[in-house]
N, C-alpha and C positions, 0 to 999 in steps of 0.2 A: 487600566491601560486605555488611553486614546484607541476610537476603532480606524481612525487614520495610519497606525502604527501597525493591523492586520492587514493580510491581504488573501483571498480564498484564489486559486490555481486549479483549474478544469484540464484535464485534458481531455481531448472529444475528439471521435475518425466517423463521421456519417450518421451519426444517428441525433436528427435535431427533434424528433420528438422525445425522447428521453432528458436531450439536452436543456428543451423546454419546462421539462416536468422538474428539475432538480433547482434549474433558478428560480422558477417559480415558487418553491419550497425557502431558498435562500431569500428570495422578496419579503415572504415573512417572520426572516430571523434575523440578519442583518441586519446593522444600523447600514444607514445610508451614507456616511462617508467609510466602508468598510472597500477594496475594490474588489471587485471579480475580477480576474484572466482569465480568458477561455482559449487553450492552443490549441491550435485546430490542423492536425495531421493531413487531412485532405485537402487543407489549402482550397477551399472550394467559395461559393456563397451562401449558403445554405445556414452557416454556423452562424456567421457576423449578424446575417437578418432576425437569427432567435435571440441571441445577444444585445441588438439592439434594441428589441422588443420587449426587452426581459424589464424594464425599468430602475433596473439597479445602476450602478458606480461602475460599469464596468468595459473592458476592451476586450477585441477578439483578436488574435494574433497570426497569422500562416504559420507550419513548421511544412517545411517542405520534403524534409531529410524524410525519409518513414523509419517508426519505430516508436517506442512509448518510451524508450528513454532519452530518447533527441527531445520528445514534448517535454515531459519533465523537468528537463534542464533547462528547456527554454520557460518555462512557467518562473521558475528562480528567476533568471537573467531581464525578465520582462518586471518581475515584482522587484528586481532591486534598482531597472532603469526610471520606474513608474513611480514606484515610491522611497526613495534613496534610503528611508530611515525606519523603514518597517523592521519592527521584531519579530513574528510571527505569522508563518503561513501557513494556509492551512490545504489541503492537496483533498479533494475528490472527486471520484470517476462520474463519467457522465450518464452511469444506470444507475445512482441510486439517488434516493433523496431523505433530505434532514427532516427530524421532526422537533416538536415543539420543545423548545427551550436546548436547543442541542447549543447552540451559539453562548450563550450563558454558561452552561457547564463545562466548554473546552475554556473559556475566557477563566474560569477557576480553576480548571488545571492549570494555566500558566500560569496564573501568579502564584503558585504553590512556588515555583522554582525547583522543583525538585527532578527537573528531565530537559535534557535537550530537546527529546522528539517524544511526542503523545499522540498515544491512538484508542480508537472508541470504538464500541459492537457495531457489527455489518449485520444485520438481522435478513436474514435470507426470507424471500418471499416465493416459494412454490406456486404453480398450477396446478389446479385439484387434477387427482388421477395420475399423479407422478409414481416410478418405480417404487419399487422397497430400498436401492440401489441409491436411488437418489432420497430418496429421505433421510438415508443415513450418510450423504456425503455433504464435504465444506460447503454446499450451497445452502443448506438445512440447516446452517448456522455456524457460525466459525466460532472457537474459541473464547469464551468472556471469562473478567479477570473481575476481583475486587480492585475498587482505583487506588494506586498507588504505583510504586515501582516493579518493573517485569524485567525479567529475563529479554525476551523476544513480542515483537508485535508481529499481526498477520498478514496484513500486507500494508499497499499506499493508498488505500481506502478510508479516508476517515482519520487522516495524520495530522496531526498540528507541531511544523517543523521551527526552533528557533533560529534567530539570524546569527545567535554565535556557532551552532555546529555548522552551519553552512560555509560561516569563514573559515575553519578551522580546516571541512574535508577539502571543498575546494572545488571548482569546476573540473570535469567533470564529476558531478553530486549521484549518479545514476549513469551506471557503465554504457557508453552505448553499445558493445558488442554485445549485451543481454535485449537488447530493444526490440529485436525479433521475439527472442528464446522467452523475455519473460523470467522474474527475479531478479529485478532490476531493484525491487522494492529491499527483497533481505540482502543482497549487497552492502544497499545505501546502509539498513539499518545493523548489518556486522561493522563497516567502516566505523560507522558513528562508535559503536564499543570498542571497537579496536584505538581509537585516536583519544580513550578518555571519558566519551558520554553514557548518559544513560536517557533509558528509554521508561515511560510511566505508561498507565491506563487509567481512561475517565470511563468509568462504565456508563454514566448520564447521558454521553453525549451520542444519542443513538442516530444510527442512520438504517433507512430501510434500504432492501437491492432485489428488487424482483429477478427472476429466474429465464429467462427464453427457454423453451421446450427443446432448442437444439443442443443446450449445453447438459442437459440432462439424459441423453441416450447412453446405453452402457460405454459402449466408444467411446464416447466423450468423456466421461465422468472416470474411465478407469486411465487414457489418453495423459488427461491433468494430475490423475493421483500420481502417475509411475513420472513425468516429465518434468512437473513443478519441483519433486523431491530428486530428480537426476539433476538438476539444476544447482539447487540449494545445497545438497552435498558438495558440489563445485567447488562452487563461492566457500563453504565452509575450512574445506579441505586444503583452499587456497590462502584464506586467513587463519585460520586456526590451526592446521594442520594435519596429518592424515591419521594422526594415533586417536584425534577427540570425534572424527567423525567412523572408523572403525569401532570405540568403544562404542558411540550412540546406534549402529548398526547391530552391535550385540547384545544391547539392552535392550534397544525395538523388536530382536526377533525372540526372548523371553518373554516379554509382554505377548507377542501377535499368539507366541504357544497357549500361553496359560487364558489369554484369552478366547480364544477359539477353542477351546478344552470347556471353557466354562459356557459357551453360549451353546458346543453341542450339548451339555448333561441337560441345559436347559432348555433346548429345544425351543431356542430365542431364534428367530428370523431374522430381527432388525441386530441382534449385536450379532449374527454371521454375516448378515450384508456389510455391517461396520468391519469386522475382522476381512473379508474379502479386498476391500478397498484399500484398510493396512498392509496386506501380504501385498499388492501391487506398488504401494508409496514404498514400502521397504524396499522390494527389488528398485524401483527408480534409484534409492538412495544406496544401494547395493555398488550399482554400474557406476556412479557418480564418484565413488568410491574409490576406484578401479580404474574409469577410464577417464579420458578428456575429451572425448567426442561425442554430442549430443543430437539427440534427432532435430529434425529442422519441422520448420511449423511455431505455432503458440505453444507458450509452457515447454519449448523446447530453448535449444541455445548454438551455441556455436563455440569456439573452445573454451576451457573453463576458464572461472571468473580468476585473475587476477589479486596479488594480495596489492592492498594502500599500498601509495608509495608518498614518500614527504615526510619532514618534520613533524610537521603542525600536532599537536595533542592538546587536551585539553589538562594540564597539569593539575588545577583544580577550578573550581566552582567559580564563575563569572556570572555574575547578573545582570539580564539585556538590562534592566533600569538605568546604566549607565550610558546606554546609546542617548544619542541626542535626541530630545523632543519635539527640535524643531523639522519639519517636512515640506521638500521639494520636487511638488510633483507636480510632472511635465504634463498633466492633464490626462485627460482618458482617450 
């Protein structure tokens, strides 16, 4: 694949040194006609000057709307004005950053062919001295898979989206009534299943995401377990419907028993702080469940997610190879 035919998608709200540390990272993994976006929520100067700085292929954009799923949507709409014939994008946040040969190994997940949408490990980076609490929560590490095909990815962290699921769901790609709440990400990636696709994991293609001291207080950390899964029950409940997200509510609370049965006999700390943090993701995904009113803040939402609506599916299997090779793009 032509690296004219990628295009990498930032979104970023105020933090230009992180924003700095993660191009800086992309400088030496990129090929140099690959472009960056960087949508920049605060509309400020701040972003375009590290942007410009950064040395790479790349534009900085205003999104003025606030929300992370207005940015989102505008990172698409800018990748497909910038570069009309691009096949794959690739979407990460502005605290973490790539490491060595990550560029390489998402480039081989795509030509596998085998997924609309690909996503790679978030390798969580703690400050020493952190809880028991937070050792054992999503920040200590999310979820890694052998690479191939999955069920579900974790978030918009480290995604590499193709240009056919993008035609197929359609603007809006990332609901914006979640752009407050947060789950914008497992929306995008139930629609994508709901319409036909599927989703893989490249476990190669690692990115690192230090941690801030403020996301790790009990508050917080118990705040996202019970908010993100009031959320995601939503969205699920909304596409899927309310018998498959009831049965996953009744399997989870087997699990959290037999679990927490097994870490008191063993007088495990770290897997009752893990069991603690499930008994709250469960209740989130309880209420989720039940109601359609979510609390306001991050990781929270506003009423539940909506099921697709439209035609479009993906009936079978299209290969971007057939997009044209040829690219027209209006410069940086």
């Amino acid at each position: 694949m032509h690296p004219r035919h990628v295009v990498v998608g930032i979104p970023t709200y105020r933090r230009p040194e992180l924003l700095a540390r993660l191009l800086a990272s992309l400088a030496r993994e990129v090929p140099p006609d690959v472009l960056v976006v960087v949508a920049d929520n605060d509309a400020g100067e701040e972003a375009p000057e590290v942007v410009r700085a950064s040395g790479l292929t790349a534009t900085c954009v205003p999104v003025a709307r606030p929300g992370i799923s207005e940015v989102r949507n505008a990172l698409v709409r800018e990748a497909t004005a910038r570069r009309p014939t691009w096949q794959w994008l690739v979407m990460l946040d502005d605290d973490g950053y790539v490491t060595d040969g990550w560029f390489d190994a998402l480039m081989r997940a795509a030509g596998r062919g085998d997924a609309e949408v690909i996503g790679g490990p978030v390798v969580g980076d703690l400050p020493p001295g952190v809880s028991l609490l937070a050792r054992n929560s999503v920040y200590a590490g999310r979820a890694r898979h052998a690479s191939g095909p999955v069920g579900m990815l974790n978030g918009a962290q480290n995604i590499l989206i193709s240009r056919l699921i993008v035609e197929v769901v359609g603007d809006p790609w990332f609901p914006p009534h979640l752009g407050v709440a947060g789950g914008e990400d497992h929306h995008f990636f139930r629609t994508v299943l709901d319409r036909g696709g599927t989703l893989a994991w490249c476990d190669e293609a690692v990115v690192h995401e230090p941690t801030p001291p403020e996301r790790l207080t009990t508050g917080a950390l118990l705040r996202r377990a019970y908010r993100s899964n009031l959320v995601t029950a939503q969205t699920d409940r909304a596409i899927r419907g309310r018998t498959v997200v009831a049965r996953s509510v009744t399997v989870g609370l087997g699990w959290l028993m037999r679990n927490t049965a097994t870490a008191a006999v063993r007088r495990s700390p770290d897997r009752l702080a893990a069991c603690a943090i499930d008994a709250v993701s469960l209740g989130g995904r309880t209420v989720g469940l039940l109601s359609s009113r979510t609390p306001t803040g991050g990781h929270a939402g506003t009423p539940a997610a909506s099921a697709p609506t439209g035609p479009a599916s993906l009936s079978r299997r299209t290969s971007t190879s057939s997009i044209s090779s040829t690219d027209d793009d209006p410069g940086h």
